[in-house]
VOSE-228084 format. One record per atom (N, C-alpha, C): atom name; residue in one letter; x, y, z. Coordinates in steps of 0.05 Angstrom, whole numbers. Layout:
N
@a = CA | r = A | c1 = X | c2 = Y | c3 = Z
...
//
This chain:
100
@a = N | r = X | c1 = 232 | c2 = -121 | c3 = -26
@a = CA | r = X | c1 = 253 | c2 = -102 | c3 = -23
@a = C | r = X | c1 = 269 | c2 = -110 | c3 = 2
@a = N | r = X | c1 = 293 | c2 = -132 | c3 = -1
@a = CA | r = X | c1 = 303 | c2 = -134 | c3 = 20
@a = C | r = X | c1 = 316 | c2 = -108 | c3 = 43
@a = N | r = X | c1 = 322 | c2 = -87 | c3 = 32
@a = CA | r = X | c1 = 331 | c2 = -62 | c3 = 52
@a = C | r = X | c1 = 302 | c2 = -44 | c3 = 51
@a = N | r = X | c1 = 279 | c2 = -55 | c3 = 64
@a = CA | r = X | c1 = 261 | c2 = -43 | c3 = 73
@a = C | r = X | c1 = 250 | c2 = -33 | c3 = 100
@a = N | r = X | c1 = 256 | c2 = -8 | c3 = 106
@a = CA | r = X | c1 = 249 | c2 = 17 | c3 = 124
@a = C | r = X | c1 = 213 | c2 = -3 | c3 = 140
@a = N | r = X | c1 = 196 | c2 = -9 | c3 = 122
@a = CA | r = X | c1 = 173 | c2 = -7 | c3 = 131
@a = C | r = X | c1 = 166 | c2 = -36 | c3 = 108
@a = N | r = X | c1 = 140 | c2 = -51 | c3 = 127
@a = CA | r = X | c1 = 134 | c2 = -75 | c3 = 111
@a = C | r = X | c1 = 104 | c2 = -69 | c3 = 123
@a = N | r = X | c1 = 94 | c2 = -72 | c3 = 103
@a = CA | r = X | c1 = 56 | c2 = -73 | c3 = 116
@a = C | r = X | c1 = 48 | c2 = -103 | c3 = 94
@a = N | r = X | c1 = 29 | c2 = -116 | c3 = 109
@a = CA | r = X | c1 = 23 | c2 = -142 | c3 = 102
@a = C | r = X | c1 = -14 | c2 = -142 | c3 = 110
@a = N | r = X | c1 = -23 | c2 = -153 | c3 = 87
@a = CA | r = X | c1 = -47 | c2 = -151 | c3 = 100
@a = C | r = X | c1 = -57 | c2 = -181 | c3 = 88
@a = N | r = X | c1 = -62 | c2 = -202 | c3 = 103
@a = CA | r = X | c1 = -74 | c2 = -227 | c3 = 87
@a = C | r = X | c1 = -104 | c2 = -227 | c3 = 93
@a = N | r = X | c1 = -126 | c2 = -223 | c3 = 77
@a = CA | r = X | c1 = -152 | c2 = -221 | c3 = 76
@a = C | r = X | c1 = -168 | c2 = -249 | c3 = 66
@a = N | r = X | c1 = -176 | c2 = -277 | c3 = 91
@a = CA | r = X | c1 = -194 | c2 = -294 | c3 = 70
@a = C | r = X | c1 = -211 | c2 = -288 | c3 = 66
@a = N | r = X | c1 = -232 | c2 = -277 | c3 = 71
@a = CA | r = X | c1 = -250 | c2 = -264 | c3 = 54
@a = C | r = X | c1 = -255 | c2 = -270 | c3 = 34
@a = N | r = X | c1 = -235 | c2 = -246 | c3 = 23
@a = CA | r = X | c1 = -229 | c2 = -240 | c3 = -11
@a = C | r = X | c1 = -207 | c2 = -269 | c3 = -23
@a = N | r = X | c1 = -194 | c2 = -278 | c3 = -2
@a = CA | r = X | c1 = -166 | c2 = -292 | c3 = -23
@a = C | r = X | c1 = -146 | c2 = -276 | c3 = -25
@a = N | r = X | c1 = -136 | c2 = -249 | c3 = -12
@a = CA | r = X | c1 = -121 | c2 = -232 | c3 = -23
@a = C | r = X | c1 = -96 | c2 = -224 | c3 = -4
@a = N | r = X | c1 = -76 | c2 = -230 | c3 = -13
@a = CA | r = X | c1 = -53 | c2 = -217 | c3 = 3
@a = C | r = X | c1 = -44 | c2 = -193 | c3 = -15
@a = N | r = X | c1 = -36 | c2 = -175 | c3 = 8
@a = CA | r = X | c1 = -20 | c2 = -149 | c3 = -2
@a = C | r = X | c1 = 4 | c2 = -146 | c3 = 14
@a = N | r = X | c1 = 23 | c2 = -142 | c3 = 4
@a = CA | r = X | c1 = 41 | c2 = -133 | c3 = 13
@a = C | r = X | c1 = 54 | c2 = -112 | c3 = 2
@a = N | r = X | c1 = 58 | c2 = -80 | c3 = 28
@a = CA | r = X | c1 = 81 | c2 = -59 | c3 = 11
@a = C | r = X | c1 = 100 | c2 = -61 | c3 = 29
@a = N | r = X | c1 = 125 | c2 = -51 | c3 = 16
@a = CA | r = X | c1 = 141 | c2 = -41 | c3 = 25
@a = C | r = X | c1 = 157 | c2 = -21 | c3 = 11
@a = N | r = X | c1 = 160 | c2 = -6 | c3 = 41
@a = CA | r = X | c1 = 172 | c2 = 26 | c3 = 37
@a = C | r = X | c1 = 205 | c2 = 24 | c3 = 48
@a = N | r = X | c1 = 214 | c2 = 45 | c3 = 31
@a = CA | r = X | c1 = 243 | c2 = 55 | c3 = 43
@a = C | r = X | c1 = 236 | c2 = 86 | c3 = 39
@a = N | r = X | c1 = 255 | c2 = 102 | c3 = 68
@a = CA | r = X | c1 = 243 | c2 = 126 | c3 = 77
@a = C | r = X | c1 = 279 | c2 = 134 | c3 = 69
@a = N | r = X | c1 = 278 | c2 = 166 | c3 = 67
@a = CA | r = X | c1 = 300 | c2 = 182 | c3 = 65
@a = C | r = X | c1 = 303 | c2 = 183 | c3 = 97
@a = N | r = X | c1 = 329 | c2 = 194 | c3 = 107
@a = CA | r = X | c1 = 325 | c2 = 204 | c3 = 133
@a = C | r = X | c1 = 315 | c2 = 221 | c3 = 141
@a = N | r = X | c1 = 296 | c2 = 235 | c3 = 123
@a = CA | r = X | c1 = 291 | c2 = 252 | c3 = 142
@a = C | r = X | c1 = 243 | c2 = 242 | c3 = 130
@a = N | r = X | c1 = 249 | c2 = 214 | c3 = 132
@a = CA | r = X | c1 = 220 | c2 = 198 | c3 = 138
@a = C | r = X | c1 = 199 | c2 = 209 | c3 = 111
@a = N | r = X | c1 = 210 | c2 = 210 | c3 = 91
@a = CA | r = X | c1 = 207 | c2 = 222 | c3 = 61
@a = C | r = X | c1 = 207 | c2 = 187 | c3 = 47
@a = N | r = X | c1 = 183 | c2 = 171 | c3 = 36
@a = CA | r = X | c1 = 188 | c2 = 146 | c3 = 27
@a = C | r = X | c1 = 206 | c2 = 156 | c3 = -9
@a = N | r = X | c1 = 222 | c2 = 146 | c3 = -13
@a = CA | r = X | c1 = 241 | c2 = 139 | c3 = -32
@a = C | r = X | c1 = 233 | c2 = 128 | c3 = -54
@a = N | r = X | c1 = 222 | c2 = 108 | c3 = -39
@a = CA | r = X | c1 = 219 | c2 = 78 | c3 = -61
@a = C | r = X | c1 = 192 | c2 = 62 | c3 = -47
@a = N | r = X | c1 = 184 | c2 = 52 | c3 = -63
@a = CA | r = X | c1 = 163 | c2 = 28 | c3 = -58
@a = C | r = X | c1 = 155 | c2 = 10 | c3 = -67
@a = N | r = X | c1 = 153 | c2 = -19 | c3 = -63
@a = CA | r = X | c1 = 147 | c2 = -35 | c3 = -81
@a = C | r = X | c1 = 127 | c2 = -56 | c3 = -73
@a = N | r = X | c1 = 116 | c2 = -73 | c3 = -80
@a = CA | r = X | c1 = 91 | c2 = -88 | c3 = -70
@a = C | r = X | c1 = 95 | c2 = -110 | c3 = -82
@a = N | r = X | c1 = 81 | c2 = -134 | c3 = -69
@a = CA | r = X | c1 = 73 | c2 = -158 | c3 = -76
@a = C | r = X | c1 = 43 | c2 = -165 | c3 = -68
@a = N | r = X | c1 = 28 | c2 = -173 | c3 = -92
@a = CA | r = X | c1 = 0 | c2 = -176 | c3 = -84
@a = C | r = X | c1 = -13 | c2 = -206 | c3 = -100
@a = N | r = X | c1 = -17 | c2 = -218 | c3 = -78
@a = CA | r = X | c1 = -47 | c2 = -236 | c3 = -100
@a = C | r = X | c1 = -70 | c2 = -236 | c3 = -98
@a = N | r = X | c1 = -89 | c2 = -230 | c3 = -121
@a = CA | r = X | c1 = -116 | c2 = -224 | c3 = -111
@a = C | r = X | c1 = -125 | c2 = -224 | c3 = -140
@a = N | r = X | c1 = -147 | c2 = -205 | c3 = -135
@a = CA | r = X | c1 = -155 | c2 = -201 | c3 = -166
@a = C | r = X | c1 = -135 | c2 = -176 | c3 = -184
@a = N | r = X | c1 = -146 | c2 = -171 | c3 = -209
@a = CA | r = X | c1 = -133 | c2 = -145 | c3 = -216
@a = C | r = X | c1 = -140 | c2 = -122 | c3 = -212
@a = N | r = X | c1 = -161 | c2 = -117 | c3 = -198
@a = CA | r = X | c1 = -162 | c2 = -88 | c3 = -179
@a = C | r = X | c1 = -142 | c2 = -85 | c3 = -154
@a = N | r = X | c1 = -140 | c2 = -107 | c3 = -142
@a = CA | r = X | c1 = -131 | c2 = -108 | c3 = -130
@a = C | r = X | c1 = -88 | c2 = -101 | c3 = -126
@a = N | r = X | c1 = -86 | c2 = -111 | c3 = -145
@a = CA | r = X | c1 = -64 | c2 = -115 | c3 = -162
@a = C | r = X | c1 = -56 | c2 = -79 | c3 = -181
@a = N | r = X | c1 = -74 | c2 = -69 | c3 = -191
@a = CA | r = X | c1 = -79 | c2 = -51 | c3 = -196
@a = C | r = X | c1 = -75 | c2 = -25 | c3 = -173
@a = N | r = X | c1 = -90 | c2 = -30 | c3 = -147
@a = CA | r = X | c1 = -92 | c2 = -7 | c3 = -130
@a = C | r = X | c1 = -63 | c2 = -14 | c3 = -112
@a = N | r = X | c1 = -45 | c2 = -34 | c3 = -113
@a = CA | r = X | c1 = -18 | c2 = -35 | c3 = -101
@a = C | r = X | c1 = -6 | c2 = -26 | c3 = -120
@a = N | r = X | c1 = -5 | c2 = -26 | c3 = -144
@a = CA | r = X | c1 = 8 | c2 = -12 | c3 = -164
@a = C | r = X | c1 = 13 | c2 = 18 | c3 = -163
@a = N | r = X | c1 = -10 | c2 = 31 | c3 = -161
@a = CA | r = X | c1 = -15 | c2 = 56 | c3 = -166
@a = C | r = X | c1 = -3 | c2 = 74 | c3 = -136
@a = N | r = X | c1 = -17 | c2 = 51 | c3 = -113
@a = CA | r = X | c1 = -2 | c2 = 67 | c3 = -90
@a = C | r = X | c1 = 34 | c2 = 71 | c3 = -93
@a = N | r = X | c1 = 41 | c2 = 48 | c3 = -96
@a = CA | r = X | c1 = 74 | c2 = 51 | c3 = -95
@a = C | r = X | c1 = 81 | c2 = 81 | c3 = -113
@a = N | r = X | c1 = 68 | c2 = 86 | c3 = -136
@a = CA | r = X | c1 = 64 | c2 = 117 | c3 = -144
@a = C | r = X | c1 = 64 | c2 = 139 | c3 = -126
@a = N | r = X | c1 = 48 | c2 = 132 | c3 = -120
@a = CA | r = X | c1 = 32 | c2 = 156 | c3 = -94
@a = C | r = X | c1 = 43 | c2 = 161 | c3 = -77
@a = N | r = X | c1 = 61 | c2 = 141 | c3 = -61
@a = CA | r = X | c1 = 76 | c2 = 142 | c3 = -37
@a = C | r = X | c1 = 90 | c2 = 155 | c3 = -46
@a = N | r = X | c1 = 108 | c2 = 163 | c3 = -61
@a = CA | r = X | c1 = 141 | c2 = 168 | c3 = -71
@a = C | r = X | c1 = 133 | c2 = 194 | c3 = -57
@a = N | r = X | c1 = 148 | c2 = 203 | c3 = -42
@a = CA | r = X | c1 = 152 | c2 = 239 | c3 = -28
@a = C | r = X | c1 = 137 | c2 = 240 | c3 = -11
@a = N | r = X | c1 = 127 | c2 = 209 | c3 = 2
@a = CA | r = X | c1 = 101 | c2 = 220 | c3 = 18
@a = C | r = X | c1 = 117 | c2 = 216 | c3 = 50
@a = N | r = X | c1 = 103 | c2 = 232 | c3 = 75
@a = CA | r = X | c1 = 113 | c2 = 223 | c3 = 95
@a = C | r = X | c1 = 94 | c2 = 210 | c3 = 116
@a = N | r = X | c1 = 66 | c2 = 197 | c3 = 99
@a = CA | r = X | c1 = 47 | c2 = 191 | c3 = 109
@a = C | r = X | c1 = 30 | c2 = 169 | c3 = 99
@a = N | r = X | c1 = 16 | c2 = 144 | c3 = 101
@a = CA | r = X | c1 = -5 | c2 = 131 | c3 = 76
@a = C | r = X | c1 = -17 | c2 = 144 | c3 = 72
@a = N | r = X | c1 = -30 | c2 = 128 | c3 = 49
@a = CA | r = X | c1 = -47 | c2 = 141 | c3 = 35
@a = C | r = X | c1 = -75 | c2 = 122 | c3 = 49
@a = N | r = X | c1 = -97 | c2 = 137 | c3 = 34
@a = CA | r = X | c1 = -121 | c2 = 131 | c3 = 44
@a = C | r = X | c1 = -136 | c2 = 117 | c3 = 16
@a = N | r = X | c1 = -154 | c2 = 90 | c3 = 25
@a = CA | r = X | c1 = -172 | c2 = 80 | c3 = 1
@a = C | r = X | c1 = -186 | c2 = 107 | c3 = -16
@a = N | r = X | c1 = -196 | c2 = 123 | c3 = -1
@a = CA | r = X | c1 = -208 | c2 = 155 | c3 = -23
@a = C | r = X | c1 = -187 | c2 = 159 | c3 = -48
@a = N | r = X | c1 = -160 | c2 = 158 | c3 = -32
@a = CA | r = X | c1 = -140 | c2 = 170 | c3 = -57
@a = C | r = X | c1 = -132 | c2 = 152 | c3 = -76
@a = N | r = X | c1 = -137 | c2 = 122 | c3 = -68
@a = CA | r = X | c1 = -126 | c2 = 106 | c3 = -89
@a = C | r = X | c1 = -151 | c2 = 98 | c3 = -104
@a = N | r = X | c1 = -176 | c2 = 107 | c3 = -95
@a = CA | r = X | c1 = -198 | c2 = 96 | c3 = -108
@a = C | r = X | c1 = -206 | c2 = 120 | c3 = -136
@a = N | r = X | c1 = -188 | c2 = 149 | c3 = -124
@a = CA | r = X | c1 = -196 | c2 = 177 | c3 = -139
@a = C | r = X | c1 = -165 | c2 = 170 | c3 = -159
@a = N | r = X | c1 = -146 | c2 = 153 | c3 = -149
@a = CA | r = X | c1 = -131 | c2 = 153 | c3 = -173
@a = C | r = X | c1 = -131 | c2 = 133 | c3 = -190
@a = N | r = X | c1 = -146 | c2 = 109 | c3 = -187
@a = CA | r = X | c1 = -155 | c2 = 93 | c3 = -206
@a = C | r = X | c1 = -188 | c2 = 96 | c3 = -218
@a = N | r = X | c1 = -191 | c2 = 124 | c3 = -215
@a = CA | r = X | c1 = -220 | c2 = 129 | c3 = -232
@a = C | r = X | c1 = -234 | c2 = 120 | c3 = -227
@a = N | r = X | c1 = -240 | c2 = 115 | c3 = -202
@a = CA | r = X | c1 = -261 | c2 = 91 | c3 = -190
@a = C | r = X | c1 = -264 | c2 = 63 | c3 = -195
@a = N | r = X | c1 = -268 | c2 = 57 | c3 = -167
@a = CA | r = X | c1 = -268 | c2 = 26 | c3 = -169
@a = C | r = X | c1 = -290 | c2 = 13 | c3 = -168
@a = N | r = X | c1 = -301 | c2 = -14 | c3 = -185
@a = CA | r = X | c1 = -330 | c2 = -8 | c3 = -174
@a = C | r = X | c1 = -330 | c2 = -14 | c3 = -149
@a = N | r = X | c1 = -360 | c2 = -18 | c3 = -154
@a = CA | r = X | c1 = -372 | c2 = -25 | c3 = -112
@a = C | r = X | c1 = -359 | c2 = -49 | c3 = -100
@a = N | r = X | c1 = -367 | c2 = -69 | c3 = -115
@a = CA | r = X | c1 = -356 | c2 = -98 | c3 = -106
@a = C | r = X | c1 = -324 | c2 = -98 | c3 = -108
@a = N | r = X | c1 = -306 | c2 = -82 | c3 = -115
@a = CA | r = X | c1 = -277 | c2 = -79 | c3 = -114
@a = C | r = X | c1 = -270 | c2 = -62 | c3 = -103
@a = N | r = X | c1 = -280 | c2 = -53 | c3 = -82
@a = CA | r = X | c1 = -272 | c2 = -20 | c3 = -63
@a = C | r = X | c1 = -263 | c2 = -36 | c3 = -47
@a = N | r = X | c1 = -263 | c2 = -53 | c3 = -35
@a = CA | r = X | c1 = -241 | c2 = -69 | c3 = -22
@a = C | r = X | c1 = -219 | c2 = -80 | c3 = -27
@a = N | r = X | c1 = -208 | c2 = -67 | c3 = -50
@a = CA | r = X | c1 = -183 | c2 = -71 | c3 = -61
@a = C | r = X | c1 = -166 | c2 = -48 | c3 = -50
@a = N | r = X | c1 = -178 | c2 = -20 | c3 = -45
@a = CA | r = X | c1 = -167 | c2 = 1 | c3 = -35
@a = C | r = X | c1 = -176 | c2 = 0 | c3 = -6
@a = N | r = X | c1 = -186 | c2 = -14 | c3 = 3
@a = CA | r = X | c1 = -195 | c2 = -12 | c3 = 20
@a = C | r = X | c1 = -165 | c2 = -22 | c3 = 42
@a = N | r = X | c1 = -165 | c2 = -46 | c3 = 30
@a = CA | r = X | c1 = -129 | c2 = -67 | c3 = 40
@a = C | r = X | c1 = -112 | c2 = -61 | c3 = 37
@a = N | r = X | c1 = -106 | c2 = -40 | c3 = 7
@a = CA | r = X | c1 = -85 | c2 = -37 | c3 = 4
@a = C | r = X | c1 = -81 | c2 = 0 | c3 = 11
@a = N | r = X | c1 = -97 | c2 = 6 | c3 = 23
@a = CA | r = X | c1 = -98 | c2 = 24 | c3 = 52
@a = C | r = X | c1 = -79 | c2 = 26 | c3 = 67
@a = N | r = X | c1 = -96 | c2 = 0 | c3 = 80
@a = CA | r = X | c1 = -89 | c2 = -11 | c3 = 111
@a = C | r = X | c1 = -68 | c2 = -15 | c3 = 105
@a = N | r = X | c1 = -45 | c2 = -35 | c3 = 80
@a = CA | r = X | c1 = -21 | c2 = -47 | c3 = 81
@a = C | r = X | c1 = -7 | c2 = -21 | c3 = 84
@a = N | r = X | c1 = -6 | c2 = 1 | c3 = 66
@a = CA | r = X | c1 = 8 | c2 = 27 | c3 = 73
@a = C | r = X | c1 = 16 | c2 = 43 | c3 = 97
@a = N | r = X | c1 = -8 | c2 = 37 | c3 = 116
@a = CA | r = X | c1 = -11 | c2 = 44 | c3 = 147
@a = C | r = X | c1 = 7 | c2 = 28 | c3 = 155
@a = N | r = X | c1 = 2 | c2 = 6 | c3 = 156
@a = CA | r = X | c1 = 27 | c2 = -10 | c3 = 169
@a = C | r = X | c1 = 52 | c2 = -10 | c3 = 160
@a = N | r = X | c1 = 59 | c2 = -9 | c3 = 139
@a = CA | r = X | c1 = 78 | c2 = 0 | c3 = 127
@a = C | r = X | c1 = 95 | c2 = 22 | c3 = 143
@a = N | r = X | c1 = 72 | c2 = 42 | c3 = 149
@a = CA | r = X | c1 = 89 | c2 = 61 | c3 = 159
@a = C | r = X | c1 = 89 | c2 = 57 | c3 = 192
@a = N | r = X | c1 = 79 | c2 = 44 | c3 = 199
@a = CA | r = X | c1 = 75 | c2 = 41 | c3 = 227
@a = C | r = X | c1 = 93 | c2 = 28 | c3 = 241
@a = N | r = X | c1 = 109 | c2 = 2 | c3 = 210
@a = CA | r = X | c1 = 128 | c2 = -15 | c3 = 223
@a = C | r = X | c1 = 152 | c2 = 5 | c3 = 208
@a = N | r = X | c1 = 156 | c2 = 25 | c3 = 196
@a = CA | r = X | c1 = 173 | c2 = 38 | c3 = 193
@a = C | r = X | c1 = 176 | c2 = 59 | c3 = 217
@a = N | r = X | c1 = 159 | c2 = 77 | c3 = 239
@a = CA | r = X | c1 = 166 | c2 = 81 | c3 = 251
@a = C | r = X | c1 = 174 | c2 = 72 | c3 = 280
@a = N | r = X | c1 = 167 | c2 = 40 | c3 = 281
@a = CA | r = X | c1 = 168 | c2 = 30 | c3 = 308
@a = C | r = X | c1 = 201 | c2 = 23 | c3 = 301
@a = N | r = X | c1 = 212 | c2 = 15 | c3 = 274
@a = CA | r = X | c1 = 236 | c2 = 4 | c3 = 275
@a = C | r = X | c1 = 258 | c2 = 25 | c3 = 278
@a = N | r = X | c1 = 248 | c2 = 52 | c3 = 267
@a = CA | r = X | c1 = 268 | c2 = 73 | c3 = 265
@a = C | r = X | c1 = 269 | c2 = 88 | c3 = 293
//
């Protein structure tokens, strides 16, 4: 999203997995829109999906609990898919409010 409010990036070797979201906020810090870029597995891929959902009206991230309770559970060995794509949301908003 080149006119993006907020960019959270999370590169994990570990896993192999980059996430990237990005948010655009209303003015009054209400996210709009959201869109992601991710490589990893398809949970992974999956739980950036569902967040950019989740965000829409939010004025806050979301937490791995909520994206793990809105993809009907993830198994064990893929809870670290919500786990990053968490964290990328936090930053997201974090570099949305250091820039605004």
């Amino acid at each position: 999203m080149a006119d993006a409010d907020g960019i959270g990036r999370i590169d994990d070797a570990a896993t192999d997995t980059m996430v990237q979201l990005f948010i655009k906020l209303s003015a009054a810090g209400i996210v709009e829109r959201a869109t992601f870029r991710t490589f990893g597995c398809s949970a992974c891929i999956a739980a950036s999906s569902i967040a950019t959902e989740l965000l829409i009206g939010r004025t806050r991230a979301i937490s791995a609990d909520q994206l793990d309770d809105a993809l009907g559970g993830l198994p064990e060995d893929k809870r670290y898919c919500a786990d990053l794509v968490a964290e990328a949301t936090a930053k997201a908003f974090g570099a949305a409010v250091s820039a605004g």
